[in-house]
N, C-alpha and C positions, 0 to 999 in steps of 0.2 A: 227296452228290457228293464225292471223292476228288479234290483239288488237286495238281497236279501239283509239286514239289518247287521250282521256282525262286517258284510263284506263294505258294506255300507261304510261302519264306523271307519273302516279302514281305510278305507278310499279319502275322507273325510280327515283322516290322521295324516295319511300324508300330504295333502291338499297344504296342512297347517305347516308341516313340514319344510317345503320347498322352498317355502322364503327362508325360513330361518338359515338353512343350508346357504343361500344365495348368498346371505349375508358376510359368510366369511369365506374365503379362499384355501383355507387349508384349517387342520387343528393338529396340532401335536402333543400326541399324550393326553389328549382329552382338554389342551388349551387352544380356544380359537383364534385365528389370524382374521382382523377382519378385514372385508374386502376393502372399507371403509379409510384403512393405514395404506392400503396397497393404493388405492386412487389419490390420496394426499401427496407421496411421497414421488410416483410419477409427476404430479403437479409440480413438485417441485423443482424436480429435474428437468421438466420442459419449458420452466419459468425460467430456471437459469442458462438457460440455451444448449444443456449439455445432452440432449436429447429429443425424439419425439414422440409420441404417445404410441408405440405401435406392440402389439401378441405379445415380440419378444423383450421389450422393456419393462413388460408386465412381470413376464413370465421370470425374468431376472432378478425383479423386487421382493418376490414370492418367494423363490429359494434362498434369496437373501434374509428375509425376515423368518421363512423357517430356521436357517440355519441359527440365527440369534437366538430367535424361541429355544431351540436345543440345548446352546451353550448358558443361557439364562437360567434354564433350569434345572444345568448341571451345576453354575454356582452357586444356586438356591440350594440344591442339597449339601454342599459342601462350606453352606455357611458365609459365603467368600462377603456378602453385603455388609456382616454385622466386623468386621476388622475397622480398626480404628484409621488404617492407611485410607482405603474406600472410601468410610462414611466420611474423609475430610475431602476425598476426591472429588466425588458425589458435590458435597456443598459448595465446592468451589466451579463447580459444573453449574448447580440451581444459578450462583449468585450472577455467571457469567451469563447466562441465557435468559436472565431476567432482567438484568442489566440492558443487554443489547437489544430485550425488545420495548425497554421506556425510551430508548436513546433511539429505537427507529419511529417511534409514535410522537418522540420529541419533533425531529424530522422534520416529519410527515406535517405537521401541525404549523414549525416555520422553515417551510422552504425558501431556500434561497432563490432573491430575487435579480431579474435581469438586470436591473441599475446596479445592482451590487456589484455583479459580474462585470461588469462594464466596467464601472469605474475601479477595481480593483487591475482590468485590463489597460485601464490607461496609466495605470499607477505604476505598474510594470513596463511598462513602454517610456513612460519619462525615466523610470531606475535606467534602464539598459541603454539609453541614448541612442542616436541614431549610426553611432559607428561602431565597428572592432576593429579591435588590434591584435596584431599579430605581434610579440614580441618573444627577447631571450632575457634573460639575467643571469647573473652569478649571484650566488647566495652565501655568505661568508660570517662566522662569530666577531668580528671587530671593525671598525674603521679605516686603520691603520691597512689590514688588511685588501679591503675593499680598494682603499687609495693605492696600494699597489699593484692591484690588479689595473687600475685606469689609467697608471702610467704604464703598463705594460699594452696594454690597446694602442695609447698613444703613437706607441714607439712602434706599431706594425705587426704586434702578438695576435693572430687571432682569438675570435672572440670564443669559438665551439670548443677550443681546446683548452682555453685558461676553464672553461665553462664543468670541463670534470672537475674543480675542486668543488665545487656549490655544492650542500649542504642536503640539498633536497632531490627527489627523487628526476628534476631535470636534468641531471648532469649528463646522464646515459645518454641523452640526444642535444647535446651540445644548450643545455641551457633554455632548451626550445619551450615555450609556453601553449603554442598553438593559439588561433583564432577565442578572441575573447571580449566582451564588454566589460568597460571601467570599472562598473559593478561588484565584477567577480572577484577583485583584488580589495585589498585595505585601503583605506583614501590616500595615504600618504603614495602609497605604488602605485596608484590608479592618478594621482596626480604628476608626479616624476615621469609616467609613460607618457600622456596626453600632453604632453608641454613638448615633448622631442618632436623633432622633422624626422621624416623617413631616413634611415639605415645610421641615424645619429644616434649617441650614448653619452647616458648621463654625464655632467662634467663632476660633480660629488657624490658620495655613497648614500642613498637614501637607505635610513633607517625606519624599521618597522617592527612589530613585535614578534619577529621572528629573526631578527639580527640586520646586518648591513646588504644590498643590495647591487647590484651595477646591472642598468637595463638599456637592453638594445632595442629601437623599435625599429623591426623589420619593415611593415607593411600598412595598411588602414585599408578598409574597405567599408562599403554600406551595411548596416545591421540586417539581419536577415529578422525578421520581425514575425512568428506568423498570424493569420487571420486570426479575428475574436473567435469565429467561427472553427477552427483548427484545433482553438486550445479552452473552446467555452466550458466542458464535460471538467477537463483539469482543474482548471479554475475554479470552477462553482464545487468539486468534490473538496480543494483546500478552504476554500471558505466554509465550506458545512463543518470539516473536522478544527476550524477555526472555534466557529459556531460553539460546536459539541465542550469543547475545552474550557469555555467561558460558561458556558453552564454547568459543571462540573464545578469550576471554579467558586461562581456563585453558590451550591449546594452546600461547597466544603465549611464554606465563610457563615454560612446561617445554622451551621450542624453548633451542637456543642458540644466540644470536645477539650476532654481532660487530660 
């Protein structure tokens, strides 16, 4: 069959048509959505695990991005962009997003390498030593004080009970510190602990910057250490924000500033 020439055009018009429709998934008010936003932003969502590509995650992003379109263009009429609160919103919106993606292209360009990780994993494994302790203390403002708590032990006082005056948030459980490596303490308290034999206490008040002490060491055990492999992710994500900070650094130091 041979079309006649206007049905022709027509046919031919909308031929032209059907892509350009294809190309966007909705319009509102005569503003297109393209489909183009709707596939990126799926993409992103199924990058970050928080979904998977399927009708109804489409079909979500779409009423989503209409509904934006709507209110978008309800604060275009009302002006809302040109307010001085906004435009400083906005900039500090630009600066943060441009920001974060030199800082992922930095990245990108030196990732962190497995020697690093490693060796920052051993470096942590010699801080934390091969054992914990288990101890108590009392925590006291004075000397004087501390000494009389240690002639009160002496003399048959328990330790949990003298352990409600301490200072710090152990008192409530008799002084108790829980399972811990030398590390986690100041040198001076990490050294005072590690010198006593099990269920022994200090003979003097070791002082710290935080006042006078009396420490009981309850227990020792083997350090629970875990595999490179356990904590590789942890590690290599502090070393990159290590990384990140030192370039930063660097940037601040070459900028001039008045």
């Amino acid at each position: 069959m041979i079309l006649k020439p206007a049905r022709l055009l027509l046919a031919m018009t909308a031929m032209v048509a059907l892509p350009a429709l294809a190309q966007n998934v909705a319009t509102v008010n005569g503003k297109p959505i393209p489909a183009a936003k709707v596939d990126q932003l799926v993409k992103q969502v199924v990058a970050q695990g928080r979904a998977t590509d399927t009708p109804q995650l489409r079909d979500a992003i779409k009423r989503d991005l209409i509904g934006r379109e709507v209110l978008i263009q309800e604060a275009d009429k009302q002006n809302i962009g040109a307010r001085a609160d906004v435009k400083a919103a906005i900039d500090n919106a630009r600066q943060s997003i441009i920001i974060n993606a030199m800082l992922a292209d930095y990245v990108k360009k030196n990732p962190v390498k497995d020697a690093d990780i490693k060796a920052e994993y051993d470096k942590y494994k010699s801080t934390v030593g091969d054992k914990e302790y288990h101890a108590r203390h009392i925590l006291v403002g004075t000397e004087d004080e501390a000494k009389a708590i240690i002639t009160k032990l002496k003399g048959g006082a328990k330790f949990e009970e003298l352990a409600k005056q301490s200072k710090d948030g152990s008192a409530a459980n008799g002084g108790d510190l829980d399972w811990a490596s030398p590390a986690a303490y100041v040198p001076e308290f990490s050294k005072a602990m590690t010198s006593l034999q099990k269920g022994a206490i200090t003979e003097t008040p070791v002082k710290t910057q935080y006042g006078f002490h009396v420490i009981k060491l309850e227990d020792t055990r083997a350090a629970k250490i875990p595999a490179l492999e356990e904590v590789k992710q942890q590690v290599a994500e502090q070393l990159q924000q290590r990384q990140l900070a030192t370039y930063r650094e660097s940037l601040v130091k070459k900028a001039k500033i008045q």
